[in-house]
C-alpha positions, 0 to 999 in steps of 0.5 A: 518958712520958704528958708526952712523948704529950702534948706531940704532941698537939694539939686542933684546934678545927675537928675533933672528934679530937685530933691527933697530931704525927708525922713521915711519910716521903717515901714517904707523900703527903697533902693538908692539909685547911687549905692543900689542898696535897698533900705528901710526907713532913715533920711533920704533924698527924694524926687516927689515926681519920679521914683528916684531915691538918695541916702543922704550921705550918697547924695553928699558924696564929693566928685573928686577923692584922693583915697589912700589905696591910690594916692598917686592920682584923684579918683573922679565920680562918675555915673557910668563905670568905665567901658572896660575894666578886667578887675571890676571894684578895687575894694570889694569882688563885685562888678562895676555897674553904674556909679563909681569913682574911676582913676582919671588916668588909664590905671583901672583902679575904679571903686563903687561909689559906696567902696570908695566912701566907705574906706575913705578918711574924713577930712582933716578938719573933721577928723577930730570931730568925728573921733570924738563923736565915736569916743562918746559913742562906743567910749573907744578911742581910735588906735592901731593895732598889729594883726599877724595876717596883714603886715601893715598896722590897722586902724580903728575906724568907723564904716556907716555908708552901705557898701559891698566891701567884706571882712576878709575874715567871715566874709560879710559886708563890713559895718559899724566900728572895724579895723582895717588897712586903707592902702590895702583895702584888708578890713576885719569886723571888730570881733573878728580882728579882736578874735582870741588867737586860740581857743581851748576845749571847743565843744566841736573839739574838745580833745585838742586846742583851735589855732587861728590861721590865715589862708598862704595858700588853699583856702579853709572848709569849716566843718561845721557850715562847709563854707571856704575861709581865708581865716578859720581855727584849725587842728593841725593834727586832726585837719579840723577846721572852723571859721571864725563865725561858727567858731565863736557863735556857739555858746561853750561854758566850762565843762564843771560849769553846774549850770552849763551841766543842767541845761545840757540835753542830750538824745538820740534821734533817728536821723543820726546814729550819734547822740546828740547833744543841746547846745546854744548859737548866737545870731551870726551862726551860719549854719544850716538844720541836716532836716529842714534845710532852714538856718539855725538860731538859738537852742539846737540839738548836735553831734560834735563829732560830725558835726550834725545839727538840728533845731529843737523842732525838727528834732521832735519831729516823729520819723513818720507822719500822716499829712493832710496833703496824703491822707491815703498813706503815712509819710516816712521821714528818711534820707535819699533823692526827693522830688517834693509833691509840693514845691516841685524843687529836688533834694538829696537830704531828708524828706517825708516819703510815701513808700507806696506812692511817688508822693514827697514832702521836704521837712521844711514844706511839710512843717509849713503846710501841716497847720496852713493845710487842715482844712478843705485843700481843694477850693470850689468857688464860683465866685472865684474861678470857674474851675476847682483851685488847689491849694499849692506852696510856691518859692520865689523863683520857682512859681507855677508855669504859665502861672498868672495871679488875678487878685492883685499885685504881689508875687505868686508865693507861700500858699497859692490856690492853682487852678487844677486845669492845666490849660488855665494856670490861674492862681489866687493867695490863699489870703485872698481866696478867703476875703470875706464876701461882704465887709463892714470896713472902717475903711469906708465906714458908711455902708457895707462893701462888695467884694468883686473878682474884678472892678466894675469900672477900671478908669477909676482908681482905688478910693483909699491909695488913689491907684489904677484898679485891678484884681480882687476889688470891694465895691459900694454900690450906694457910693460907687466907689471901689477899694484894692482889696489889699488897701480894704483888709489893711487895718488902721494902726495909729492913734494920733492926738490930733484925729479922732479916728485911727490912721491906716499907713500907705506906702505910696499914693496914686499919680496926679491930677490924684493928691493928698495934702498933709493936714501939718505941713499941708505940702503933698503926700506921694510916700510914706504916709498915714491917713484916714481915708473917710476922712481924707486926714493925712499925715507925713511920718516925719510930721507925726512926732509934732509936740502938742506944745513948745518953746520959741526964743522969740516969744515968752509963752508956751506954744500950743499947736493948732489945726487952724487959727484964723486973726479976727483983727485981719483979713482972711486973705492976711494971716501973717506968721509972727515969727517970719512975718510973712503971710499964712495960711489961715487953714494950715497948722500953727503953733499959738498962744491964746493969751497974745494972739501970737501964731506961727509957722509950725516950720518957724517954731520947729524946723525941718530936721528938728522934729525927732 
């Protein structure tokens, strides 16, 4: 058991804890400190006493490479970048910050730690390894491959490490298989390198055929998402462009095509004099709708010629509307300058305008709030706040001034209730504005809990995720404990066989002398986790796929694991496992045979890493 802990720890020489390697839910979201991309789920390092995070492949990272754009000296890891460098990142144009691979000499050639691993060959006794790991994968073979816009070959590799580095031709991060020039850093996704050099009767531009260029000198304006390429199909003749993305991303069957003829829609709009035609974008269309400002996915409506675009939503939108936050008067949806009554952000597109008040509404704000907004939009509650509240749609980084949230922790967005005293600047979720007074939680199944505008006693933490009280709180005053109102709406959503209850997930823990223990592997629960909270049952994510029965080499029968199982031919205090031969804890889980008394470690029977 203690060889299976060891194996998933690992001393990082850059921190002073020792790190656990565990696998996290998709629930769970956390940034690497090496490579700083946030992530959700996937196998991480982790320091169970501060919040510091690792991808195990960052964690794994050597502290010397030779990469191939500077073979003439190592590149040496460092957790600092270099005090100046005028050029920042050799692989991608973001600036050195923090960890990196820096040139030992004075050749300012540093690279981004994740840069640097995301271009680098594997080593030569793992190469054919890991070709043939990707061979049964994508059943592709590593080639190369001439590409009229670089004049080196490129070769097929895979990119799994997060990193900044771009496809020199759409200009996204680059992942999964690409093609590229390690010396030159020049990497294009697989699709773009593998784009067809031209394309006839493209529906923005039927009348001529699109070429593929690359950028000698000024770069390219799509016509259609108005971004500047390096790469982008081009007319010559009419001086049209679009990138690769837009190019490729809208659904063009051949015009005789009888289904491709049923399908099409077309309409005219009041927002555009052309009439406009339905067509279908995959799901790396960039573009944006002329309406709501929003990204367009799916079906839409456009006009090829201008090119003008609009969601199949937007386009059923009425030219004018009544909308509950201007009752007194219709709203006319035109084009034009708008100050938005709602968001306060400015616009020189379309909006709902009010042409006998300085009322606004963007397309986007008024379709958000038209259904959130039928009822009572001014909130009178004692019980809340002392002043009138009314209901208010914040975005991030445009959140009311002096504005201060008093029901929990989360950032002051979506639709808020803003104290209508401009001296005060309180503000409430309308999510928590409309918490029951009274709830009969199963959560604390017991007694009915209390909802309070803040707790009675800050000293003691949160009953369910063991935190510091503050904000909107309920209260049992038969038990005079008290539950973050957010840990108190949080519903349980697991079912797991081995308790009868369900199991509500926590994202993290309160800080010690407060801990829980796993009910499987019983070492301590800080993350990722789900528990019963009446019950104080815990489980690990990555201890919940646990088989309710399997196989050992060591022993003839099937294993069935237990909660517990205490050897009546032995001490309490004895409990050995029959695998290690160590001594065990007699209330841990194991796994068991009946017929031959036979118990062992869970981590003996099944170890760490070979749950899944």
């Amino acid at each position: 058991m203690a060889a299976a802990n060891t194996s998933r720890l690992l001393q990082y020489p850059f921190h002073e804890h020792a790190l656990v390697l565990q696998e996290l839910s998709k629930n769970f979201s956390w940034e690497c400190n090496i490579c700083s991309f946030s992530v959700k789920g996937a196998p991480a390092y982790h320091c169970i006493d501060c919040e510091f995070f690792l991808h195990k492949s960052c964690a794994e990272l050597p502290p010397e490479i030779q990469h191939p754009s500077h073979p003439q000296h190592p590149l040496v890891f460092s957790t600092s970048s270099r005090r100046f460098n005028p050029f920042g990142c050799y692989g991608c144009p973001n600036a050195l910050h923090g960890n990196s691979y820096q040139c030992i000499y004075d050749c300012m050639i540093d690279f981004h730690a994740r840069c640097a691993a995301a271009t680098l060959p594997p080593p030569e006794e793992e190469e054919h390894k890991d070709q043939q790991k990707h061979e049964d994968k994508d059943h592709h073979k590593e080639e190369m491959i001439e590409h009229f816009a670089h004049d080196h070959p490129l070769a097929s590799f895979h990119v799994d490490a997060p990193n900044s580095i771009k496809c020199k031709a759409c200009r996204r991060r680059i992942s999964s298989r690409v093609y590229g020039c390690r010396a030159c850093i020049f990497v294009l996704h697989e699709s773009c390198a593998l784009a067809p050099r031209e394309i006839m009767n493209h529906p923005f531009h039927p009348q001529h055929p699109l070429t593929l260029l690359v950028n000698s000198k000024t770069l390219f304006q799509c016509r259609v998402c108005k971004m500047f390429r390096d790469f982008a199909y081009n007319c010559n003749e009419c001086d049209f462009n679009l990138d690769i993305e837009c190019a490729v991303s809208i659904v063009h069957p051949p015009q005789d095509d009888p289904i491709f003829k049923e399908d099409r829609r077309e309409i005219n709009h009041f927002s555009h004099p052309h009439q406009l035609t339905s067509f279908h974008a995959k799901p790396e269309f960039l573009a944006t709708c002329r309406l709501c400002k929003e990204e367009i996915s799916g079906d839409f409506y456009c006009c090829p010629d201008c090119p003008f675009l609009l969601h199949l939503s937007c386009a059923e939108l009425t030219q004018e509307i009544v909308h509950p936050l201007h009752p007194d008067h219709p709203l006319v949806c035109q084009p034009g300058y708008l100050d938005c009554s709602f968001c306060s952000g400015y616009g020189h597109d379309f909006g709902f305008k009010c042409e006998e008040c300085r009322f606004g509404l963007h397309v986007g704000c008024s379709l958000k709030t038209l259904s959130a907004t039928k009822e009572e939009l001014t909130l009178n509650s004692e019980l809340l706040h002392k002043h009138p509240l009314r209901l208010q749609f914040l975005t991030e980084g445009r959140h009311c001034k002096s504005g201060f949230m008093v029901c929990c922790e989360c950032p002051a967005e979506g639709l808020v209730y803003v104290c209508t005293d401009d001296n005060c600047g309180m503000m409430i979720h309308k999510t928590c504005a409309e918490l029951p007074h009274e709830s009969e939680n199963p959560i604390h199944p017991q007694h009915p809990i209390l909802l309070l505008s803040e707790p009675l006693d800050k000293s003691n933490p949160c009953f369910a995720c063991l935190e510091s009280s503050g904000g909107f709180t309920y209260y049992c005053d038969y038990c005079k404990i008290q539950f973050h109102a957010h840990c108190a709406i949080e519903r349980p959503t697991l079912k797991h066989p081995r308790h009868q209850h369900n199991l509500t997930y926590f994202k993290i823990i309160g800080h010690k002398p407060y801990s829980v223990q796993c009910n499987v592997c019983y070492d301590d629960c800080r993350i990722d986790f789900y528990r019963c909270v009446p019950c104080n049952y815990n489980l690990h994510f990555s201890c919940l796929p646990l088989p309710p029965s399997t196989k050992h080499e060591f022993h003839y029968h099937q294993l069935m694991l237990r909660d517990r199982v205490v050897d009546e031919f032995y001490d309490y205090e004895e409990q050995y496992c029959d695998v290690c031969e160590t001594l065990r804890h007699p209330e841990h889980g194991v796994y068991y045979c009946e017929a031959c008394n036979y118990d062992a470690h869970i981590d003996c029977v099944i170890p760490k890493g070979k749950e899944q």
